[in-house]
MARROTOR-831264 format. One line per 2 residues: number of its first residue (from 1); their letters; for each residue x, y, z of C-alpha. Coordinates in nm, 3 decimals, padded with zeros to 5 digits, always signed. Layout:
N
NUM = A = X Y Z; ...
//
This chain:
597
1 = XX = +06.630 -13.990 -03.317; +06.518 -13.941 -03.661
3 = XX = +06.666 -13.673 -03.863; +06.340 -13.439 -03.835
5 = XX = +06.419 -13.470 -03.452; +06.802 -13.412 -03.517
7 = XX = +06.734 -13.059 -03.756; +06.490 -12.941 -03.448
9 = XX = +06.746 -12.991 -03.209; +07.001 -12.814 -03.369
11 = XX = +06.806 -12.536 -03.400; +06.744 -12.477 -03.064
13 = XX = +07.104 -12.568 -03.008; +07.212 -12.294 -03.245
15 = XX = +07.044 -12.061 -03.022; +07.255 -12.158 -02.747
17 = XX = +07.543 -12.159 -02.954; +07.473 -11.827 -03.051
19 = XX = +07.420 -11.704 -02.684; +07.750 -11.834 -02.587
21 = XX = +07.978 -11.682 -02.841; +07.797 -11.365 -02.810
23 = XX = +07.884 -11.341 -02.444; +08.229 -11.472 -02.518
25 = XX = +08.286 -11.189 -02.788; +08.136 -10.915 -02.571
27 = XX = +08.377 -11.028 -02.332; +08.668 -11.049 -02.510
29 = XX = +08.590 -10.713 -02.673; +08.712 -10.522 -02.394
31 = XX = +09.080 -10.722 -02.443; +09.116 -10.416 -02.756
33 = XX = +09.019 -10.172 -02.923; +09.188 -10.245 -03.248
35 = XX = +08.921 -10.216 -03.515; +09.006 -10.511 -03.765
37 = XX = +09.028 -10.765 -03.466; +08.707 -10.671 -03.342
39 = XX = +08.533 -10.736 -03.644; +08.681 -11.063 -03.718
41 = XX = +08.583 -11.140 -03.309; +08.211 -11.046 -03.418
43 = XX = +08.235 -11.228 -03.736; +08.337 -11.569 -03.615
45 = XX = +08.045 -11.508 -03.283; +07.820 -11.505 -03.607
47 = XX = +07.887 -11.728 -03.811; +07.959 -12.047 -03.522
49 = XX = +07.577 -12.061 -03.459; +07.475 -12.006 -03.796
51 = XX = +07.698 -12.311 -03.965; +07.577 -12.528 -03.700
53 = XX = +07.234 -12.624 -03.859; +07.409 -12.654 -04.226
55 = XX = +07.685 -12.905 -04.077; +07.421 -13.137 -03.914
57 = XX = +07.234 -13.132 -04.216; +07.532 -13.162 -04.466
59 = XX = +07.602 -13.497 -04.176; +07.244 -13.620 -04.250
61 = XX = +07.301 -13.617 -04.601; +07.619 -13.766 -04.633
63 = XX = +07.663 -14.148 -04.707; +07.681 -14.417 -04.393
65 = XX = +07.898 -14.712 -04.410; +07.717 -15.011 -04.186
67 = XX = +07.931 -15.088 -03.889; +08.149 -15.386 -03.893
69 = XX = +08.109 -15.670 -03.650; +08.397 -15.700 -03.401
71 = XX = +08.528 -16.049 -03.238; +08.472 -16.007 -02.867
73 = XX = +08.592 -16.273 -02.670; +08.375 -16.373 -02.350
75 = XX = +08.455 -16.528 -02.070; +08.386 -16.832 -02.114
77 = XX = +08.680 -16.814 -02.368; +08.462 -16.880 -02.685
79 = XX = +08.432 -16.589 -02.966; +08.131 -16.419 -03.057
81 = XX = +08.065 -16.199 -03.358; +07.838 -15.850 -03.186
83 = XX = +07.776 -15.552 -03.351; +07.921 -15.237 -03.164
85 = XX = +07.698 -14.955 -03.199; +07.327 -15.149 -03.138
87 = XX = +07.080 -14.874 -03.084; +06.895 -15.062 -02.808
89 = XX = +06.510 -14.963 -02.788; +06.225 -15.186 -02.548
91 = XX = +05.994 -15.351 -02.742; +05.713 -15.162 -02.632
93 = XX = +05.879 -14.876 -02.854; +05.843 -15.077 -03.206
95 = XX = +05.570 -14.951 -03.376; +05.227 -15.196 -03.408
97 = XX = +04.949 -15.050 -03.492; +04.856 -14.710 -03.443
99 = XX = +05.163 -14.432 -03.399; +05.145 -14.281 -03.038
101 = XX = +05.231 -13.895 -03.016; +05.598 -13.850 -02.957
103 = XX = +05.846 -13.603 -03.033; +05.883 -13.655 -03.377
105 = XX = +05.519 -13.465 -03.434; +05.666 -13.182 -03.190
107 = XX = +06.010 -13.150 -03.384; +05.795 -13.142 -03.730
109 = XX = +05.601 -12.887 -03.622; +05.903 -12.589 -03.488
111 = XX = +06.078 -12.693 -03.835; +05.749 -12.597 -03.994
113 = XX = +05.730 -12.246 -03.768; +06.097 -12.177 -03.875
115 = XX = +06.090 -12.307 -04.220; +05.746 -11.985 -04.219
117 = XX = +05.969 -11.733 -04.041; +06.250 -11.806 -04.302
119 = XX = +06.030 -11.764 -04.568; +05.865 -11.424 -04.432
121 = XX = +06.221 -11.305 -04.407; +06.285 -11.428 -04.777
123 = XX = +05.964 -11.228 -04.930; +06.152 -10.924 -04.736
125 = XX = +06.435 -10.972 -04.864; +06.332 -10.954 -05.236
127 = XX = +06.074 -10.681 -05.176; +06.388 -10.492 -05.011
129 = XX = +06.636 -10.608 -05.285; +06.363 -10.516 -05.578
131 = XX = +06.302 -10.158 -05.415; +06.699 -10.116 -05.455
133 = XX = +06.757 -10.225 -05.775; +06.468 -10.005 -05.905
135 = XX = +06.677 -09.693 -05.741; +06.997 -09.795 -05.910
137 = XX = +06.805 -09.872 -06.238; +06.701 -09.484 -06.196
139 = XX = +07.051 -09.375 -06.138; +07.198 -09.098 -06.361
141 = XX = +07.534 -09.068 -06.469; +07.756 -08.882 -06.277
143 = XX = +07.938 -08.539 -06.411; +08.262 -08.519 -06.561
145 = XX = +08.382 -08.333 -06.243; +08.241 -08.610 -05.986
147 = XX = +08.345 -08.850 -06.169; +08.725 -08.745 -06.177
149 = XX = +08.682 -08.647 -05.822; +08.574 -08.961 -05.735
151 = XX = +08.819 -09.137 -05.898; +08.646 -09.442 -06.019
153 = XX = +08.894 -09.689 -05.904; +08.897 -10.040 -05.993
155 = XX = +08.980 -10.359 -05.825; +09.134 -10.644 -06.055
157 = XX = +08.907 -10.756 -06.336; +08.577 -10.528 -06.266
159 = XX = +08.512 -10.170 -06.306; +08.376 -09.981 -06.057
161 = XX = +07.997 -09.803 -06.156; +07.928 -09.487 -06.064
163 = XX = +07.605 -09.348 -06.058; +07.406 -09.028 -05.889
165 = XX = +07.044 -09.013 -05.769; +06.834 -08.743 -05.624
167 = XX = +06.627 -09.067 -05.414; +06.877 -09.159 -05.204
169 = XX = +07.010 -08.946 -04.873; +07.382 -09.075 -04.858
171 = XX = +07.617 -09.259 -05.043; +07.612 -09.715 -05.062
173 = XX = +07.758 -09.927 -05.234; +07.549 -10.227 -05.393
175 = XX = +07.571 -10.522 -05.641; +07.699 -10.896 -05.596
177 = XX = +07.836 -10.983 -05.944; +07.879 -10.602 -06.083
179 = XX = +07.935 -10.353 -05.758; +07.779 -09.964 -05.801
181 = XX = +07.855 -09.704 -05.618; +07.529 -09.440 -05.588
183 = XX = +07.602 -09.118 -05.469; +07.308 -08.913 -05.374
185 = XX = +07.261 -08.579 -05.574; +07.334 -08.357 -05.268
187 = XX = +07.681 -08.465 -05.223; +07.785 -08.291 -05.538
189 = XX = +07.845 -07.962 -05.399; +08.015 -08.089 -05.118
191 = XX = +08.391 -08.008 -05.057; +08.622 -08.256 -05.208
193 = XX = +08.764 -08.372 -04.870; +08.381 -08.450 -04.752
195 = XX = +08.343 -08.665 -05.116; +08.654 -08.826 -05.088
197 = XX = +08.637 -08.974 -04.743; +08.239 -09.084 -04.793
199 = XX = +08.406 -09.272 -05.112; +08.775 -09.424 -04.937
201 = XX = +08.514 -09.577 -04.707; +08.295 -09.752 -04.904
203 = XX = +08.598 -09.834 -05.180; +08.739 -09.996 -04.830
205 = XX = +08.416 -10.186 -04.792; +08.512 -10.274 -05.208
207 = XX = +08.853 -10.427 -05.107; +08.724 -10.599 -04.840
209 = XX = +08.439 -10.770 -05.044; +08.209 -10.708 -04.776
211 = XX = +07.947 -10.748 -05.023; +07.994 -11.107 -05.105
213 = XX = +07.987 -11.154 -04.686; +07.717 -10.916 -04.668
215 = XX = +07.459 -11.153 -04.911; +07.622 -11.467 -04.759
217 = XX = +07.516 -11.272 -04.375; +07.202 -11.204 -04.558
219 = XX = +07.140 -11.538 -04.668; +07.220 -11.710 -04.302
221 = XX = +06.930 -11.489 -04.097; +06.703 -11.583 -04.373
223 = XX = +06.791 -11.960 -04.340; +06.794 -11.956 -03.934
225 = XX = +06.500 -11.663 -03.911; +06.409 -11.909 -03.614
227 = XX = +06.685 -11.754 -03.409; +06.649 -11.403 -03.304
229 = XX = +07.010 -11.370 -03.114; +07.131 -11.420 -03.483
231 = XX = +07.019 -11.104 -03.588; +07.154 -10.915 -03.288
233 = XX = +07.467 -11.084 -03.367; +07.473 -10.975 -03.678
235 = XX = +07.447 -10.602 -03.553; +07.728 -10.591 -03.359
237 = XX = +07.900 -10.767 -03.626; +07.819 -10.474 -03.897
239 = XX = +07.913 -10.232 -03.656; +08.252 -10.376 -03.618
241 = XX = +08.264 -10.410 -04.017; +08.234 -09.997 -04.050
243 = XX = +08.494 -09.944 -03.767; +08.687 -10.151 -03.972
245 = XX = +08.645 -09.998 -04.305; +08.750 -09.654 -04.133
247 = XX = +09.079 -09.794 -04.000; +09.125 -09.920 -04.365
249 = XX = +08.996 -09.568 -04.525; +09.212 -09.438 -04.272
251 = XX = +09.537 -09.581 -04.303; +09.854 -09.355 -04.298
253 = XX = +09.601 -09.020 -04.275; +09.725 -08.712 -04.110
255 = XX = +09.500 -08.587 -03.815; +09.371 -08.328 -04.045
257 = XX = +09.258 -08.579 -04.270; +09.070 -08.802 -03.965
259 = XX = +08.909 -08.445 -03.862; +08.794 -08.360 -04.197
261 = XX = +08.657 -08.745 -04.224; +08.493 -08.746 -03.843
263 = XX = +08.314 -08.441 -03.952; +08.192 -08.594 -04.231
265 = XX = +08.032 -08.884 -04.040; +07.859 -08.659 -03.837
267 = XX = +07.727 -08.469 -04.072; +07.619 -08.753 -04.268
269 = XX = +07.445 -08.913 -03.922; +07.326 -08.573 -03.873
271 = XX = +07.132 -08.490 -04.241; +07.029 -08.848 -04.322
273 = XX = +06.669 -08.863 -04.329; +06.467 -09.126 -04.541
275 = XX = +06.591 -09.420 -04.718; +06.701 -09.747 -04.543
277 = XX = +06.824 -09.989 -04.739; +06.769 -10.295 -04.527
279 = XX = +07.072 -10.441 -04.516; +07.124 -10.493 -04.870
281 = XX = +07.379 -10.184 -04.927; +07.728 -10.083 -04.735
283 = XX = +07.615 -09.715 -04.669; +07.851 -09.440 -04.512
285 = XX = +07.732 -09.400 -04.194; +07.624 -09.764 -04.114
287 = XX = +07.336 -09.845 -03.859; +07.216 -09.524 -03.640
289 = XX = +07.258 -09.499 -03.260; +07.502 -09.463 -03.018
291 = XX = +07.735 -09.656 -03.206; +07.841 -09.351 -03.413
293 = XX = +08.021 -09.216 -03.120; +08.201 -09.479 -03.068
295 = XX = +08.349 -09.474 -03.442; +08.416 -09.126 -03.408
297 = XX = +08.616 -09.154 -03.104; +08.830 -09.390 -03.294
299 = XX = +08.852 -09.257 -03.629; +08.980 -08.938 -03.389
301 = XX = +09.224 -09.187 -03.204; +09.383 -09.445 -03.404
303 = XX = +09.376 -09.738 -03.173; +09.674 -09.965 -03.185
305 = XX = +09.694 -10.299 -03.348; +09.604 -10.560 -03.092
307 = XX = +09.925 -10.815 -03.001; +10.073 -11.038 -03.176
309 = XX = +09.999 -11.330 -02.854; +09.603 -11.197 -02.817
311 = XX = +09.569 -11.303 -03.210; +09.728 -11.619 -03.151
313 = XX = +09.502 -11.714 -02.860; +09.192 -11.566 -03.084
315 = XX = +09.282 -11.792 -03.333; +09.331 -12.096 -03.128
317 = XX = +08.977 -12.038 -02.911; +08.797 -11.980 -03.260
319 = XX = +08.955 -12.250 -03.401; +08.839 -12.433 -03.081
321 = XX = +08.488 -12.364 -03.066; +08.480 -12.452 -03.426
323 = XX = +08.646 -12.761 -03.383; +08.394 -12.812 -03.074
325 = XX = +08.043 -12.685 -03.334; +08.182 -12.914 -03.571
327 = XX = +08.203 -13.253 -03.341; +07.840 -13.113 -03.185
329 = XX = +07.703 -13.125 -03.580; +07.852 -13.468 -03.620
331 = XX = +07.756 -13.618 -03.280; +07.421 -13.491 -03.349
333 = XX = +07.345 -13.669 -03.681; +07.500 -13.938 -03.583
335 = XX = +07.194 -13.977 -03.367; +07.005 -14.126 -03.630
337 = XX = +06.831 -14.481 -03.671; +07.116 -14.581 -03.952
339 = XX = +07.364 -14.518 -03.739; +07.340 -14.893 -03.565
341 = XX = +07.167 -15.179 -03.584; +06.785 -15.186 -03.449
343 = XX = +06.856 -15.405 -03.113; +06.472 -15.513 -02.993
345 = XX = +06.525 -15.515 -02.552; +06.197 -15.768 -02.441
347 = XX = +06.300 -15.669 -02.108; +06.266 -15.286 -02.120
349 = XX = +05.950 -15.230 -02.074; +05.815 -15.517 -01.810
351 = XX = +05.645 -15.464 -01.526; +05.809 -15.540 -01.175
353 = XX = +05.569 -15.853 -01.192; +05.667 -15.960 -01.512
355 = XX = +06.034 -15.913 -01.400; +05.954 -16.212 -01.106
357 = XX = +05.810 -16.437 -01.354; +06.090 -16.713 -01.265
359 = XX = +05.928 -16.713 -00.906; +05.567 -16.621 -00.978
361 = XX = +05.586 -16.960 -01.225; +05.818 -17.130 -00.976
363 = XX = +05.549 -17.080 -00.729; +05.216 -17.179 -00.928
365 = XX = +05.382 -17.471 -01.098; +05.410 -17.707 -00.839
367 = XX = +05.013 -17.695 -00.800; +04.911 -17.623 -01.173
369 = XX = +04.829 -17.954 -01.307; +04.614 -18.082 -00.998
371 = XX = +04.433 -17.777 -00.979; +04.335 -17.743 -01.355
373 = XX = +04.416 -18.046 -01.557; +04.256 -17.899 -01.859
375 = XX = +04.443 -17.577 -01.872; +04.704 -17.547 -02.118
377 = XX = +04.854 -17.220 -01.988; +04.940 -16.952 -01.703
379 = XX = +05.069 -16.616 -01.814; +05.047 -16.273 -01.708
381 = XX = +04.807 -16.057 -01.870; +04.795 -15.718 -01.917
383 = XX = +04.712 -15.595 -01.578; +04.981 -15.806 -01.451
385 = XX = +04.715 -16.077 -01.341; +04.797 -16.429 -01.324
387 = XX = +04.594 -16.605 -01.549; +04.453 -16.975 -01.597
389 = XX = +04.430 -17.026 -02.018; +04.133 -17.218 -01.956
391 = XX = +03.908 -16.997 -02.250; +04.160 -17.107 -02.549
393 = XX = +04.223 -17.442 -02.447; +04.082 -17.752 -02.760
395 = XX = +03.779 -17.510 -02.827; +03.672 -17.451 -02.473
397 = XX = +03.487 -17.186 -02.388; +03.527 -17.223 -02.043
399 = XX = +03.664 -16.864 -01.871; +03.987 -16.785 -01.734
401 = XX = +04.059 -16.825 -01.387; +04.265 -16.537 -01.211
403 = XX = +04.465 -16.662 -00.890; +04.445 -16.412 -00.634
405 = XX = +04.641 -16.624 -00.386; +04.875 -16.929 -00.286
407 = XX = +04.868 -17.066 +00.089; +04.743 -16.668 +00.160
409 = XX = +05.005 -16.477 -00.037; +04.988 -16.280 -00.370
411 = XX = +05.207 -16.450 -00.604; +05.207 -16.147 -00.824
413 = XX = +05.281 -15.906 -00.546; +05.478 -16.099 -00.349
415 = XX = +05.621 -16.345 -00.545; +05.900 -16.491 -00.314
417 = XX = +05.663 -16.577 -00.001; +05.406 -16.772 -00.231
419 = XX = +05.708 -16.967 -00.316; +05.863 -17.014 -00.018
421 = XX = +05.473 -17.105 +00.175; +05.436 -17.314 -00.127
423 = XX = +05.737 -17.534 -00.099; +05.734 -17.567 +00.272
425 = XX = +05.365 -17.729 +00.221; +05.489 -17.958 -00.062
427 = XX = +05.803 -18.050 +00.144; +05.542 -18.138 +00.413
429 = XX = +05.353 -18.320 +00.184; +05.062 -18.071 +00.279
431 = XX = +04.799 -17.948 +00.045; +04.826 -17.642 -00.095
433 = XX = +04.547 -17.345 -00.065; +04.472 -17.183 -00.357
435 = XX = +04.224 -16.847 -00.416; +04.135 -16.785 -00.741
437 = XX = +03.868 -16.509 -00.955; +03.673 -16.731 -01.219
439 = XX = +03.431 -16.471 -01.372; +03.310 -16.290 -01.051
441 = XX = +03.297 -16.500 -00.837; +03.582 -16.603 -00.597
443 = XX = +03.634 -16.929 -00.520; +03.906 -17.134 -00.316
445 = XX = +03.990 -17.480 -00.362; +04.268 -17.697 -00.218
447 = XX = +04.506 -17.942 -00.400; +04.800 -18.168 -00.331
449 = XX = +05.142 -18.065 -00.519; +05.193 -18.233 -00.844
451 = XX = +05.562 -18.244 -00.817; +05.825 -18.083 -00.595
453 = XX = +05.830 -17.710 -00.533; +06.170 -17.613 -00.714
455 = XX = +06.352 -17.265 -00.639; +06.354 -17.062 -01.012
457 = XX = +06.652 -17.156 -01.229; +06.928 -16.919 -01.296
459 = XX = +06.835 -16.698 -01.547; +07.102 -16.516 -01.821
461 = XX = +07.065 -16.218 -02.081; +07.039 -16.390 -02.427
463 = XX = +07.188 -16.150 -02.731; +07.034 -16.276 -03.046
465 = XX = +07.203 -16.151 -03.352; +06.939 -16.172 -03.665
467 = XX = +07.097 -16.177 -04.029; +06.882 -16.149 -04.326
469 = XX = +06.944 -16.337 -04.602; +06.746 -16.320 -04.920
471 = XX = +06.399 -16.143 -04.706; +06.403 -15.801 -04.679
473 = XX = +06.182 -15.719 -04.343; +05.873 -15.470 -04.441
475 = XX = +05.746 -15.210 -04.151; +05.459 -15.357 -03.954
477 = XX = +05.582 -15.706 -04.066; +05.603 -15.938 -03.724
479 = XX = +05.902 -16.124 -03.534; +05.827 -16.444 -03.343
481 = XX = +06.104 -16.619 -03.161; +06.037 -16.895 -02.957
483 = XX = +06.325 -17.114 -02.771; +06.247 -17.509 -02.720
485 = XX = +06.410 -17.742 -02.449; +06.410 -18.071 -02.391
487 = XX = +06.077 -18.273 -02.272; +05.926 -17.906 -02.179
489 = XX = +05.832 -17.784 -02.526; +05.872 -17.424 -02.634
491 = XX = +05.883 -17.021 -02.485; +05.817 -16.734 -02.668
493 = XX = +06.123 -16.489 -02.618; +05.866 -16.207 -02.781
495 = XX = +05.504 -16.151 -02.791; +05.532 -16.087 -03.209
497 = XX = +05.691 -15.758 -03.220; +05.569 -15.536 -03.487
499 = XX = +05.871 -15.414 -03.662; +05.996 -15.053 -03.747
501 = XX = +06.128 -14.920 -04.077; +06.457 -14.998 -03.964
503 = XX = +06.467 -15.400 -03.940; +06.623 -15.478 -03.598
505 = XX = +06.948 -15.689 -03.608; +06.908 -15.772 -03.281
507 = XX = +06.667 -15.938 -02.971; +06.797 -15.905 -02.595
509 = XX = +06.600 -16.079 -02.347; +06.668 -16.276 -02.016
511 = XX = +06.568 -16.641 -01.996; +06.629 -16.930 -01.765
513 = XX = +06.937 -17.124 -01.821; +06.701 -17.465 -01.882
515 = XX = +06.606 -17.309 -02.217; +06.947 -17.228 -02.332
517 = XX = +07.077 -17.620 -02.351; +07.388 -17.512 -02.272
519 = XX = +07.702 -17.734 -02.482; +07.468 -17.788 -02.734
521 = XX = +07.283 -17.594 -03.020; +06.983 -17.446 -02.912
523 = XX = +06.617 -17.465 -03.061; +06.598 -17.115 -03.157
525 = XX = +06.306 -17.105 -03.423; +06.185 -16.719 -03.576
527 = XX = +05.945 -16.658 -03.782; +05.888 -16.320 -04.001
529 = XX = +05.495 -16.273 -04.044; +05.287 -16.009 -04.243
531 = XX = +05.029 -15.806 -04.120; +04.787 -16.029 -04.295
533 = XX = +04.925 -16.377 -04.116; +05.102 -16.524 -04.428
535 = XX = +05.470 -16.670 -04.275; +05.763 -16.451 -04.534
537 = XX = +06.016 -16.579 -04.364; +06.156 -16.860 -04.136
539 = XX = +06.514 -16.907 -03.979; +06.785 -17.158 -04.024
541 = XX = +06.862 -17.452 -03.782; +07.152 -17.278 -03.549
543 = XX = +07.422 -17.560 -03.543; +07.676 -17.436 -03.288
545 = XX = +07.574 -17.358 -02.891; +07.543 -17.071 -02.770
547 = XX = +07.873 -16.833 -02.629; +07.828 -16.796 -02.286
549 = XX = +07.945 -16.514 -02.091; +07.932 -16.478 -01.678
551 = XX = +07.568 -16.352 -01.661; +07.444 -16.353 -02.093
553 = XX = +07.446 -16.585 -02.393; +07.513 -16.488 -02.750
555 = XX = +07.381 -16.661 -03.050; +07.301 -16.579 -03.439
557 = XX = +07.009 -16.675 -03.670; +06.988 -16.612 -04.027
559 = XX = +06.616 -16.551 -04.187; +06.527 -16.624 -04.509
561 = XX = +06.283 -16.681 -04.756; +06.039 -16.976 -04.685
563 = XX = +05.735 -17.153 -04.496; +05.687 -17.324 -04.184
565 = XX = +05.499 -17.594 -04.012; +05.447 -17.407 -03.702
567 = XX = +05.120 -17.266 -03.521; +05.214 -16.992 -03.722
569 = XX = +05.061 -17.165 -04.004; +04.737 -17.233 -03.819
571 = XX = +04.400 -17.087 -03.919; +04.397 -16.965 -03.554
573 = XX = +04.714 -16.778 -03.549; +04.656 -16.600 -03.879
575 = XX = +04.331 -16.443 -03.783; +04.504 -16.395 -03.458
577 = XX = +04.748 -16.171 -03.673; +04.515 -16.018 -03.888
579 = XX = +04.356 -15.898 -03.512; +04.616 -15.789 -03.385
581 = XX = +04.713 -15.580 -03.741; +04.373 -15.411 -03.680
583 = XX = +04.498 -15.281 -03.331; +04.412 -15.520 -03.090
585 = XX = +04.653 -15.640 -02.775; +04.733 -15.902 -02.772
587 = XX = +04.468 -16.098 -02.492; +04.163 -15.965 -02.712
589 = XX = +04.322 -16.087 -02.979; +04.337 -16.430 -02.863
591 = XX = +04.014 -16.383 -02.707; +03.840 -16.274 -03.036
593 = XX = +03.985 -16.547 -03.234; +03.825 -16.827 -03.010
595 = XX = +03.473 -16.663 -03.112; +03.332 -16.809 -03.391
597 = X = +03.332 -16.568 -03.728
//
């Protein structure tokens, strides 16, 4: 997958993620009451599905090391050098020509809705953030009085700002770098006990430095504004941050004290009327709703610490569902095209005809020669016809002849009984029937076999590594490989494969054992071609044979800079290219380059 695919992914994995651990923490909720493990519960079901997204892309952009080669030994007991993490894609999936919709265009398009919805949330974020610092640049001092009742503690190296204003309905607490505490103008004749529990709260949310996690929260649902169980998330974890801050405001009070504060709260929820602050302040009262009564039942009842063996097993399931987000992340970018080497499968994409070409061929070749001795071909073409190259053939313009039939049966269809009827007439020393499509008209001729009807030769999957050495493969250059034999010239192992941006180190077809010259080294010839025709590239001789396994063969070529004598080289075969660069298949290409230009 490529990494816009990857970043898509995770998104919508993140939304999983986040339904998961918010099931999880409502679940484990009910385990205890205890305040300050309930908010770390909520905390870590937030932040697991918002860190997923950053790890996959901090994975992305982190350096890859190419894999080395390992020595696998096959069993033919000879050693061959394979690269173990091929990314193995049909050739019908390398690019040529024009790009076909896939899900790359999908996966650019939700980044592009979520990279909008994160910056909508962004311009509401500074509109919020602008609208708060212009009430805190309004701010008054406070009094001598409120100030000495408040106390104006400080926590180690920064002062503590106080300031009143008449535009606010309750008291926050605001800042990043320099914190200020605003207290609204009607809490100043308020009795002290009312002051000082609206303050030990919000000096608890000070010790804490919930506002460092609250711009951090802040700056998560902005980034992943894409998933909406974030943000209710994110509730329940602020809710569990205030209980919190009242245990902490809390600690060691008498039950006069928890009274006096619980009435506080409720008259606070009760008078406040106006002002949000959108999440960019730690306010008294928190979020409204039936959440309140919840905090005043427990600021009424201190609920017990939770157990020593529940935080244990908290902190090994967080630490393994973060261990478990964390190998997600990296399995996920390691999806990418560096993470192995391009491995080209011929085979992938054939048609069940073109998978009984051994047959089909074994079939037609017995009678080929007799029945058109100035052919210089059969293939299939691209509706999985069997074809006569007749057209192509010295400058004839003669047309193609389709066979339709051998002694009666389809040898496309049904390969193995064309064979078999075939042989048995060749054995006999019978003629052979043949129907055949030669423009439209149909026409049937009979012919005596050329030379024995032979059953297909074994075939075996051929692994060809490709090193580059000096060339440096462009996307849309093209790959030919053919493979010679002895006294039966040579086979294309690709139909020139346009190649991706990543240059494949790899070709996988199967091919009959004749080809392979098996003992000896094969005649493995590749040639790297531009879009334009001109030959960039040519291989080396390959000096050793091939390593055999039960049912593949493994070899290695090396490209590199240079020119060949091949039909590559050919007028024909250029314009051919330069046809098939323009987005031709490859049967009109052929078939245009035989008109005259």
């Amino acid at each position: 997958m490529s990494p816009v695919e990857i970043l898509a992914l995770t998104l919508a994995a993140s939304i999983g993620v986040a339904a998961a651990t918010g099931l999880a923490a409502r679940a484990a909720e009910g385990v205890s009451d205890d305040p300050v493990w309930r908010d770390r519960l909520w905390s870590g079901a937030f932040w697991l599905p918002a860190i997923t997204p950053v790890l996959t892309a901090l994975f992305l952009l982190a350096p890859r090391v190419a894999p080395e080669p390992v020595v696998v030994t096959s069993l033919a007991g000879s050693e061959t050098m394979v690269e173990p993490t091929g990314r193995l894609i049909s050739a019908a999936a390398a690019p040529d020509g024009a790009i076909p919709f896939d899900l790359t265009l999908l996966a650019l398009l939700a980044l592009s809705a979520a990279g909008l919805l994160a910056v909508i949330r962004l311009c509401r974020l500074v509109r919020r953030a602008r609208r708060l610092s212009a009430v805190i640049a309004r701010a008054e001092h406070p009094s001598p009085a409120l100030a000495t009742m408040v106390g104006a503690p400080d926590r180690p190296g920064q002062s503590l700002i106080v300031r009143v204003s008449p535009e606010v309905p309750e008291a926050f607490l605001a800042g990043l770098l320099r914190p200020v505490l605003i207290l609204p103008s009607s809490l100043i004749g308020c009795p002290p006990d009312h002051v000082r529990a609206v303050v030990a709260h919000e000096m608890a949310h000070l010790r804490r430095r919930d506002l460092t996690a609250m711009w951090l929260e802040e700056t998560a649902l902005t980034v992943m504004a894409a998933n909406p169980l974030l943000t209710m998330l994110h509730a329940r974890r602020r809710l569990a941050r205030e209980e919190a801050c009242d245990a902490l405001a809390l600690a060691g009070a008498t039950s006069g004290t928890r009274r006096a504060y619980a009435r506080t709260l409720i008259d606070a929820l009760r008078d406040r009327a106006g002002i949000e602050q959108g999440g960019l302040a730690l306010t008294f009262t928190g979020r409204r709703g039936a959440a309140a009564l919840r905090r005043v039942r427990a600021i009424l009842e201190p609920r017990p610490a939770v157990g020593r063996l529940t935080r244990r097993l908290t902190v090994a399931v967080g630490a393994l569902a973060g261990g478990l987000v964390l190998a997600g992340s990296f399995a996920l970018a390691g999806q990418t095209e560096a993470d192995g080497p391009l491995i080209i499968d011929m085979d992938g994409d054939r048609s069940p005809a073109a998978q009984q070409w051994e047959m089909i061929n074994a079939a037609i070749d017995p009678v080929f020669n007799a029945a058109w001795p100035g052919a210089c071909g059969y293939s299939l073409n691209e509706a999985d016809q069997l074809t006569i190259h007749l057209q192509r053939c010295d400058g004839s313009d003669s047309p193609d002849a389709q066979v339709l039939a051998l002694q009666g049966r389809d040898p496309v269809t049904s390969p193995r009984e064309a064979f078999e009827a075939v042989k048995a007439a060749c054995d006999a020393g019978n003629p052979v029937t043949i129907d055949y499509r030669l423009e439209d008209a149909r026409v049937s001729k009979t012919v005596a076999c050329s030379k024995p009807a032979r059953a297909p030769i074994p075939t075996r999957v051929l692994d060809l590594a490709i090193a580059y050495d000096g060339v440096a493969p462009l996307p849309g250059d093209r790959l030919h490989v053919t493979l010679g034999r002895d006294g039966r010239g040579e086979m294309e192992l690709n139909h020139v494969v346009g190649l991706p941006a990543v240059a494949p180190r790899g070709l996988r077809t199967r091919t009959s054992e004749d080809f392979l010259m098996i003992g000896r080294a094969p005649r493995l010839r590749a040639i790297l071609i531009s879009k334009e025709g001109v030959v960039r590239a040519v291989s080396r001789p390959v000096t050793r044979p091939m390593d055999l396994g039960e049912d593949s063969a493994t070899t290695e070529i090396v490209m590199e800079p240079g020119s060949a004598e091949a039909i590559s080289d050919l007028p024909g075969w250029r314009r051919v290219q330069r046809l098939r660069a323009e987005g031709l298949s490859d049967e009109q290409a052929w078939r245009a380059a035989a008109e005259p230009e």
